[in-house]
N, C-alpha and C positions, 0 to 999 in steps of 0.2 A: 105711244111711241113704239117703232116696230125694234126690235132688238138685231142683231146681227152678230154672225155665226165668226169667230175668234182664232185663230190656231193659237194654240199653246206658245210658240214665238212671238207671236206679238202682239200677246198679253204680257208675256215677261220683257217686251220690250217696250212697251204702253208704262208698264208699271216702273221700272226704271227712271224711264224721264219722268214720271210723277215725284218720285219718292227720292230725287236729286242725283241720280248713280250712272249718268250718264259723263261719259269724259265729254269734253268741251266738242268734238270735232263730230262725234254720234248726236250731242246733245242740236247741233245747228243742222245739220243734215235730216232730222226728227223735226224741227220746228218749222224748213223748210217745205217737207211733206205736209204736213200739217195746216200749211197757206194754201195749196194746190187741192188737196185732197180729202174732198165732206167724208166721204168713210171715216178713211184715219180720225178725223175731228172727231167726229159723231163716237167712232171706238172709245178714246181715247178719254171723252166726258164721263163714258158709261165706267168704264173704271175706277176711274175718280169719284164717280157716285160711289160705287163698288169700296173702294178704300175709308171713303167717310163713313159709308155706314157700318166699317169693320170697327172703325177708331171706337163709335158711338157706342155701338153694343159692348166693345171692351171695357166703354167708362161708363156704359148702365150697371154692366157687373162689380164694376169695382165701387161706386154706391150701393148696391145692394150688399154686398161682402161688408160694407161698413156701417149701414146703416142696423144687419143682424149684430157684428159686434157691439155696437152702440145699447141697442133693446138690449143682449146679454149681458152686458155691464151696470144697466141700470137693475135689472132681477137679482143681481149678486150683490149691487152695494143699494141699502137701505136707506143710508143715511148720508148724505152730501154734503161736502165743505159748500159756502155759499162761491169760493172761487171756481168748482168746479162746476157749478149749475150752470155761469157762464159760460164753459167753455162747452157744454153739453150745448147754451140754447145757442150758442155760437155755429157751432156745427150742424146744427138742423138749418138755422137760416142758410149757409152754406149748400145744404141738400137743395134747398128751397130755391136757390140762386142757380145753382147749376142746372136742376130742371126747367126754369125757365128759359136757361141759355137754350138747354136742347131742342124745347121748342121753337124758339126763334129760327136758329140757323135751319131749319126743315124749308125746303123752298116751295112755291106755289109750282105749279106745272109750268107758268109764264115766265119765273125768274128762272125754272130749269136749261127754258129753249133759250134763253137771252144768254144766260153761258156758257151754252153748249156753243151758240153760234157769233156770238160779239166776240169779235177780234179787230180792234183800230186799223183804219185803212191806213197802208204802208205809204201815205202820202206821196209829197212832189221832190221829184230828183231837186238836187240843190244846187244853182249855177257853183265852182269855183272861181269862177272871177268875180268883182267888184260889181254891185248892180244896183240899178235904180228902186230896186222894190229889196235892198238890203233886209229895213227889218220884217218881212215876211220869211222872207225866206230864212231867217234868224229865227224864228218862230218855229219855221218848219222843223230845222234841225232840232232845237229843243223837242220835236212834239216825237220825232223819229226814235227820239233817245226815251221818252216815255216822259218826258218832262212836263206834262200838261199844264200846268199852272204856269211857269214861264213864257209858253206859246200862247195860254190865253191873255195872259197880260198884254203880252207883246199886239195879237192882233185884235183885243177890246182897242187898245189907242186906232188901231187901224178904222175899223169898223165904225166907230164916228163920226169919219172923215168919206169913207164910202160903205154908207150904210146897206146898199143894194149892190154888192158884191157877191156873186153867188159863192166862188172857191170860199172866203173867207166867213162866210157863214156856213157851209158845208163843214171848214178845218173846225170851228168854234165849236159847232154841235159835235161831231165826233169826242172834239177833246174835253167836251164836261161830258159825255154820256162814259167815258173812258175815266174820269174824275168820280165818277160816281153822281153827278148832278143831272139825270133824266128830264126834269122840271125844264132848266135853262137847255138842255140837250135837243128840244121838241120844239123849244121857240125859233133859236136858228136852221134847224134843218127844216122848219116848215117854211122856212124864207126860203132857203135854199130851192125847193122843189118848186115855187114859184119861176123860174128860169126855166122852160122845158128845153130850150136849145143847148141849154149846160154841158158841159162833157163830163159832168158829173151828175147827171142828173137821176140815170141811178141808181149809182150807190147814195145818193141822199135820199131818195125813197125808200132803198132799203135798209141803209140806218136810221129814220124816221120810225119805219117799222120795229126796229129794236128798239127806239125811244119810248112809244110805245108802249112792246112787252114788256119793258123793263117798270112800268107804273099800273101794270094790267090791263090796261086799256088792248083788248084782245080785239074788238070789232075796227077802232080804226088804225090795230097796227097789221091786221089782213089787208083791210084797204090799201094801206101804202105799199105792201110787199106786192099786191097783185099788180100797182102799178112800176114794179120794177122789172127788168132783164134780167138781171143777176141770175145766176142759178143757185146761187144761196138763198136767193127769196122763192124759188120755185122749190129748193128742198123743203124750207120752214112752213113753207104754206101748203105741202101733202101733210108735214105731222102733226099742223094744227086743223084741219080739214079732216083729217081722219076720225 
């Protein structure tokens, strides 16, 4: 993945919105760039990477700072209450647990591009009048609010009533892949992609594509992104191609 060159403003403006210090009117005018603009994005992950890895190192040191304490404690007392043995073998499990967090959270190169570049599509305007497709678009609103679970409720009842619905199998797969369910995420957008005349056709190839990445499946989530327009799929597919 190629890096890119920063000014000192807006890294300190990058790190801000990360680190919550943005007022409300900076913080939506930032988030709005950040829809329009793959630089901004692409910066704005790399920092984020940048910032975890500062967290990490800060809390490898402060295990090591305790785990020396520890050895030194055990050199200077001989003899141990049996309460205390506990809370010694307490504390190494401890060590034990927390290195394995750290390994965990280390991403593959797959799940790095998946959030650099996964962001829920901003869905369908929402009539204000009264309409015959009510609870979809009840759904919708839930799903705009970030409510995924409510909008999948709402269009699972839909969906086995019109099981070959492209929008509603496109909204479904977004909103588990955004749920964090990639599995179920992959079964309806590969419905979805089956409609080529769709007007969503694709961005359901190209969040297919991050369905995908997001399980490693790297050879058929190029396929899907090369069959998209998007230029978000032409970005992801120069830095997995590189």
């Amino acid at each position: 993945m190629k890096k890119h060159n920063q000014s000192q403003n807006e890294f300190e403006r990058i790190e801000r919105y990360l680190t919550g210090r943005m007022d409300n009117k900076e913080k939506l005018d930032f988030e709005a760039s950040l829809k329009t603009d793959p630089l901004l994005s692409k910066q704005t992950e790399e920092v984020r990477a940048l910032l975890h890895a500062i967290e990490e190192k800060k809390l490898r040191e402060k295990l090591d700072d305790f785990h020396e304490e520890l050895t030194a404690g055990e050199r200077r007392v001989m003899s141990v209450r049996p309460f205390q043995k506990y809370i010694i073998a307490a504390s190494v499990a401890l060590l034990i647990g927390l290195g394995i967090w750290l390994l965990s959270v280390r991403k593959t190169p797959d799940e790095k591009l998946f959030s650099q570049y996964f962001k829920p599509d901003p869905g369908l305007i929402t009539p204000m009048s009264t309409t015959s497709d009510y609870e979809f678009y009840r759904g919708m609103v839930d799903y705009k609010q970030g409510k995924y679970k409510p909008a999948i409720n709402r269009w699972n009842r839909l969906i086995e009533k019109k099981p070959d619905n492209d929008t509603l199998n496109f909204y479904l797969g977004v909103s588990y892949l955004a749920g964090g369910n990639s599995k179920k995420a992959t079964d309806f957008l590969s419905k979805a992609v089956k409609y080529p005349n769709s007007i969503l056709i694709n961005e359901a190839w190209y969040y297919l594509g991050l369905a995908y990445l997001k399980e490693g499946n790297s050879r058929e989530a190029i396929r899907s992104f090369r069959k998209s327009d998007l230029e978000e799929s032409k970005l992801i597919l120069k830095e997995m191609e590189e």
